[in-house]
Structure formats: C-alpha cells, structure tokens
N, C-alpha and C positions, 0 to 999 in steps of 0.2 A: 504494500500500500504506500507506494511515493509519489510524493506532488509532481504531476509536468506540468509543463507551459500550454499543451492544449490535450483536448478528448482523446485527438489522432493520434498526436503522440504516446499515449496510453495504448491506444490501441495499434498500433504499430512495435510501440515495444513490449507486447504481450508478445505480436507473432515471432518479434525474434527472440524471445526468449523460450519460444517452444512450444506458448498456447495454442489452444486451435480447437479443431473436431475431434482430435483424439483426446484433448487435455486441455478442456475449456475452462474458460477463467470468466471471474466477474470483474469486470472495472467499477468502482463508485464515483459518482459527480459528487463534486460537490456544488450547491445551492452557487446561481447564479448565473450572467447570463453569457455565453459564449456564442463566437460569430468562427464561425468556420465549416468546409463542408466536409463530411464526415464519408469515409468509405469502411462500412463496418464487414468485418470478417467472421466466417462462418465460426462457432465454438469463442470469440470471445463477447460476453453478453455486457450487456452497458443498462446500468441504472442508475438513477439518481441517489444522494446519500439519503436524501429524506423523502421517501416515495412518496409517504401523505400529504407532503406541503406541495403540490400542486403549483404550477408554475413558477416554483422557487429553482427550478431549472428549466435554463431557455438556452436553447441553440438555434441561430440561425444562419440557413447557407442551404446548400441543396444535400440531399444525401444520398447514398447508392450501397446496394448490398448487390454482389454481383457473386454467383459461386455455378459452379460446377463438378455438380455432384450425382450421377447416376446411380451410387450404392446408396446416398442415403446416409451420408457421415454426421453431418453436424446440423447445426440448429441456430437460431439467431432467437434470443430472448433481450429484448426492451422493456423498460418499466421507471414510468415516473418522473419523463421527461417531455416538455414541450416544445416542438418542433416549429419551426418559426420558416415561410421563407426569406430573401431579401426581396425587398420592395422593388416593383419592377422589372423583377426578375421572373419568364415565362416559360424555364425548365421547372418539372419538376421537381415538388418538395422531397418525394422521396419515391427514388426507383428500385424497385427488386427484378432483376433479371438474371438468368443463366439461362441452363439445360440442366436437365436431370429434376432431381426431389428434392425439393430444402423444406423444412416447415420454419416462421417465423411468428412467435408471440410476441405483442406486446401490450401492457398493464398497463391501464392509468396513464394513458399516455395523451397528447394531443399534437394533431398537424395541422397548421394555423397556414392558410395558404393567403397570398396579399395580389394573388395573380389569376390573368385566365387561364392559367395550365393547371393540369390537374396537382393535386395535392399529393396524392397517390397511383403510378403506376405499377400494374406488374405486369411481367413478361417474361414466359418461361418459352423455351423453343423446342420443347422434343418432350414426349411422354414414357414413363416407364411401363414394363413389360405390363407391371401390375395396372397400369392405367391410371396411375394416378399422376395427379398435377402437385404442383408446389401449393402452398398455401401461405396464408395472413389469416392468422387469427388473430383478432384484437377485441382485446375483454374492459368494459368502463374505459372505452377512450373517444375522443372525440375526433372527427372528421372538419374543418370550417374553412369557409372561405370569407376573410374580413373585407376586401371588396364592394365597396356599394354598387357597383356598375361593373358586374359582371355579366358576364356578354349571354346572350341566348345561346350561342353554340358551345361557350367554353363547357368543362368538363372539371367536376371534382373530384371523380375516380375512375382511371381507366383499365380494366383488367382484360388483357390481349391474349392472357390465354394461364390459366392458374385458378385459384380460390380465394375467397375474401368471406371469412366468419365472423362475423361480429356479434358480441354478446352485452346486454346493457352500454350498446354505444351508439351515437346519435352524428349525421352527420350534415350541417346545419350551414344554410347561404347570412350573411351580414343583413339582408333584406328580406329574410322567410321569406323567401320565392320557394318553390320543389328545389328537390335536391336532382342532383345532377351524375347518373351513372352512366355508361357505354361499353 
C-alpha cells in the first residue's frame, strides 16, 4: 500500500510487479478528485478507500479496459468511484473491448458523461465455444449524462456486441428526457 503520483501508476506498477489474472491485487483510492485516463488491466481491481462516501472519489479522463482472453483468466472489479468525462470531450467515458470472455463488476459506482458520446461502450469481437459474450455487471451505480442539450441521436450506452446487467441502477439524461440505448 504506497502513495503514487496517479491511479495508472498504481496500476501499472501492480502489473510489473506480477499482478494480474493469475495474482490479482486490489489498489485503494484515496478520496479525491483525479484527472487522468485510466487503462485498467485484467486481475488488478480499483476501488475507492471509502466506498460509502460517494463521490469523495472522482476521476476524470476517458477510460479503457481492453483484454484478450479466450480461457477466461481474469476479471475486472470497480467499486466506489465516480467516473467523470472531460468537458467537451466526444470519446467515450468508458470503453470495454477485446475478444474472448472477461466479466466486469462494478459497485456503487457512477459515469457522469458531459458529452454526446456514449458514456458506456462495449465491444467484444468473437464468441466463445460456450456462446457466451463478455459482460458488465453493474450493481447500485448510476449511468448520467449532465448535458442539457443533448442531441436526439446521441447515445448513453452502446453495446456492439457483449452484456450489460444492471441491478438497483438507474440510468438518467440532465433533462429527464428517455434514456438512450443502441
């Protein structure tokens, strides 16, 4: 448990020190708010220090979970952080892509999108023998676009090919217009 200078760098030097799918590690945040975009790695899982205090962790920047995993190694777990993108900025808040099977949970989380791109994409490219796709499971978290004038076409979550579970979680426009899937 040592202080870096950012998230990445935590999680960057989990993987060289041998974390991963086979020997997964938790990093903790601590409360507060960080600007950086985050490329999170299969088996090391990121949660806030103080999961209950809600919004007492912010990161903002775009983020990407990218793996390639046909067996089925590892897992990505989030919890307790809020996801923020930058203003004016029309990539996604946060993209999950590869090939093969990953599952990804995350807790108590929220992704606060300020743009017309979606907030959430995923995109998996190939299916397993067993037919199953990758998934997002996300338990009490929130989906939102802060946006007053967000566009009739934009999108808040686009799933191109995978699973999105959501359980007690709401995903909500700045102007209660419908919500926005594809």
């Amino acid at each position: 448990r040592a202080p870096y200078q950012s998230v990445q760098t935590a999680i960057d030097t989990a993987v060289a020190r041998g974390f991963g799918q086979a020997n997964p590690v938790t990093i903790e945040v601590k409360p507060g708010i960080y600007t950086e975009n985050l490329i999170f790695q299969a088996g090391i899982h990121v949660k806030a220090e103080i999961e209950d205090a809600l919004f007492s962790t912010v990161i903002i920047g775009n983020h990407r979970y990218e793996y390639n995993d046909v067996n089925n190694l590892g897992d990505l777990f989030i919890s307790g952080i809020e996801f923020r993108s930058p203003a004016g900025d029309t990539a996604p808040l946060l993209t999950i892509l590869g090939v093969g099977f990953t599952s990804i949970r995350m807790n108590h989380c929220v992704l606060n999108s300020r743009n017309n791109g979606p907030a959430l994409l995923l995109l998996n490219s190939c299916q397993q023998v067993s037919g199953r796709l990758s998934n997002l499971e996300m338990f009490h978290c929130r989906i939102r676009n802060l946006l007053t004038t967000f566009s009739e076409t934009a999108e808040m979550v686009r799933i191109e090919n995978g699973s999105l579970l959501m359980q007690s979680a709401d995903v909500s426009l700045a102007d209660n217009r419908g919500i926005a899937f594809r």
